[in-house]
N, C-alpha and C positions, 0 to 999 in steps of 0.2 A: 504494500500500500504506500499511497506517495506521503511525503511526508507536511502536514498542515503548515500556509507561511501564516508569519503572526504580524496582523499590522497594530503598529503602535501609535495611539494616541488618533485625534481626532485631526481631520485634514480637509480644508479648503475644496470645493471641488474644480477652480483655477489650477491649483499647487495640485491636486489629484492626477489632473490632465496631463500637467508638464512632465511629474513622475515618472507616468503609464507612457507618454510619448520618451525619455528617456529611455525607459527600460527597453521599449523597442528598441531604439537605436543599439543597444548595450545585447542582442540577442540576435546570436550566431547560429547560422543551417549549415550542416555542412552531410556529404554521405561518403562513407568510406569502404574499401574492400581491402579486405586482405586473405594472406594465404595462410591455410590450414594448419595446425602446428604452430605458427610462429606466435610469439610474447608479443603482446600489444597493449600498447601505452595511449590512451584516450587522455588531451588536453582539456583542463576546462579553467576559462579565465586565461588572459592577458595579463604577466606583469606589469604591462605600461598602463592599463589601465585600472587595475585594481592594487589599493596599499592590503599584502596580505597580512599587514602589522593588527588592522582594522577591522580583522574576517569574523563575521556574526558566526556563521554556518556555510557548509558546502553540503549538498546531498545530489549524489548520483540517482536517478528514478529510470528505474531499466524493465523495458517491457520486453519480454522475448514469448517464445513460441509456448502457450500455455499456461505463463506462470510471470508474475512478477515479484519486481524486489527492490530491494533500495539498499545505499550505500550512504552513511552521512557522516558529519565531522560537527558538533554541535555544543559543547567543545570536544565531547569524548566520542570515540568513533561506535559506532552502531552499525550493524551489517545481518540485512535479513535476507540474505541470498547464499551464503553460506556453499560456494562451488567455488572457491579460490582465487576471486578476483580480491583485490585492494587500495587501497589507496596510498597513493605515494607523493608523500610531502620533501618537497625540494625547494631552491630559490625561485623556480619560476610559475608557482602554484601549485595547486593538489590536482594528482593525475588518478587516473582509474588505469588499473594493471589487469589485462584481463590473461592470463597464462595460457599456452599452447589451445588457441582462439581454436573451436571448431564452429559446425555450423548449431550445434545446442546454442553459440550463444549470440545469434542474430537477431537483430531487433533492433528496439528504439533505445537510444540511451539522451536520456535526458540531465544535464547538470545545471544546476540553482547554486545560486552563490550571490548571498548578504554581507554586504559588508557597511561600515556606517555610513560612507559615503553615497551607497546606492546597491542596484545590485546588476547582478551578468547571468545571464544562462545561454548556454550551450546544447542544440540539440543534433545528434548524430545516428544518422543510421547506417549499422550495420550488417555489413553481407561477407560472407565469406566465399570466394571462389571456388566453383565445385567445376573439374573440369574431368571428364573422361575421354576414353580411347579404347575404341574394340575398332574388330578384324573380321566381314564379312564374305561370305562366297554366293554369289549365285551367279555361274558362269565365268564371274569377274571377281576379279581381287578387290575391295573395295574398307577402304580406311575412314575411321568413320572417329570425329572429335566433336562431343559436346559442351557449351561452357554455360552455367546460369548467370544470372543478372539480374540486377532491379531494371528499374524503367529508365534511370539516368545514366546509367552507365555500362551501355551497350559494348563490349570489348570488337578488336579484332582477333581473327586467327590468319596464322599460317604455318606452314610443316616444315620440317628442317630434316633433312635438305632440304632446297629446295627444287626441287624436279620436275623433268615437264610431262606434268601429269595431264592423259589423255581427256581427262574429262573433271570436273568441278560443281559442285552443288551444293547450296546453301540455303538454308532456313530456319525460322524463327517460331517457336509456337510459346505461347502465356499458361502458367498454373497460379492463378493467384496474384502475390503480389510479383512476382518471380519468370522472367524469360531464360526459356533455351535456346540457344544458336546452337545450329548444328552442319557442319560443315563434313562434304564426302567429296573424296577423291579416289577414283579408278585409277589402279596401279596395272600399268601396260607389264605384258606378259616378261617382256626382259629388264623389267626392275626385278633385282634380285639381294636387294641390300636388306640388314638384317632387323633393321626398326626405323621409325620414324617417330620424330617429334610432334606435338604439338604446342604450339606456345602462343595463350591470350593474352592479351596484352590488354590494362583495364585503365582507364585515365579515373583521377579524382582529385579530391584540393588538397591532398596531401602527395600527388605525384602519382607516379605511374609505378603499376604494377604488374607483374609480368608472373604466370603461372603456368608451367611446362606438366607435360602428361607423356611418358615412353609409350609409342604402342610395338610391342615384338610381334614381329611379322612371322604368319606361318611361311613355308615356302610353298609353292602350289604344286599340288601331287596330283600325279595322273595315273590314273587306274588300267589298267591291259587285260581286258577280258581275253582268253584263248577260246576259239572256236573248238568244241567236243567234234570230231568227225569218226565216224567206225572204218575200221583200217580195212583197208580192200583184199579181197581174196583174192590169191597167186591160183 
């Protein structure tokens, strides 16, 4: 549950205005991707703009797949999510640590932050890159990468090597909030290398991300039926 803000004291509704238009100004969107495994460090608040000499409260408000939770600093830290993320106080504000990020922990992450001078929030959504690779036959050798996505941050793909592949096909289909691109390439009969690459490439406002997927290629086998004949009589 998110955590109640507390307003103090009785306020003008001129001064109310100015506040609420402040806070906007002071209230960042951003969405981010990243790759599976790795430790991720969520920003929230601007040294330049915030004295964290001054800090009321910070509380992370994270809504993921089924379940919510909250992370706060109030002064004493409180944590009702209890799967290993934390917060990490340094010179340049309190960060949110979320540890070898999968896709369990996608969603909205929200951070609040009071301080006397005014306040900042931060809202981020996260996705984690899910990219696969298989290896089809029907007739043709056919290599086959799909990568998901939200809606803003559609990747590119392409296969390394890069080869001139006979033929190319791409498509998009939506589950939700979530798209798949799906990219096939026809592997002409005398490619005979032993894998291929794929690697999406994901732009965001924290830079580009890049997430490769190995597909090992079968070799293609051909079958030699022998014709049964009854042996001739001498």
């Amino acid at each position: 549950h998110a955590v109640p803000l507390t307003v103090l004291g009785d306020q003008d509704p001129a001064s109310q205005q100015n506040k609420d238009s402040a806070i906007k100004q002071l209230t960042d969107f951003k969405e981010q991707n990243f790759i599976p495994g790795s430790d991720v460090i969520l920003q929230c608040g601007n040294a330049t703009v915030i004295n964290w000499n001054e800090l009321i409260y910070i509380v992370w408000n994270i809504s993921l797949e089924g379940r919510k939770c909250w992370l706060g600093l109030s002064p004493k830290l409180d944590d009702t999510c209890k799967d290993g993320k934390r917060l990490l106080n340094t010179s340049d504000g309190v960060s949110l640590v979320i540890p070898k990020i999968s896709t369990r922990d996608e969603g909205f992450y929200s951070c609040d932050v009071s301080y006397k001078a005014g306040s900042y929030a931060v809202n981020v959504s996260v996705s984690v890159t899910q990219l696969f690779t298989k290896q089809s036959e029907n007739n043709q050798r056919i290599a086959v990468c799909q990568a998901n996505y939200t809606q803003k941050t559609a990747p590119t793909l392409h296969w390394e090597p890069a080869l001139n592949f006979s033929s190319s096909n791409s498509s998009v289909k939506k589950d939700g909030r979530f798209f798949t691109m799906e990219n096939q390439v026809y592997l002409p009969d005398n490619v005979n290398i032993s894998e291929l690459i794929c690697v999406a490439t994901y732009s965001s406002e924290s830079g580009s991300v890049q997430h490769k997927s190995t597909l090992h290629l079968k070799q293609r086998t051909f079958c030699l039926r022998m014709k049964e004949e009854t042996p001739t009589k001498r």
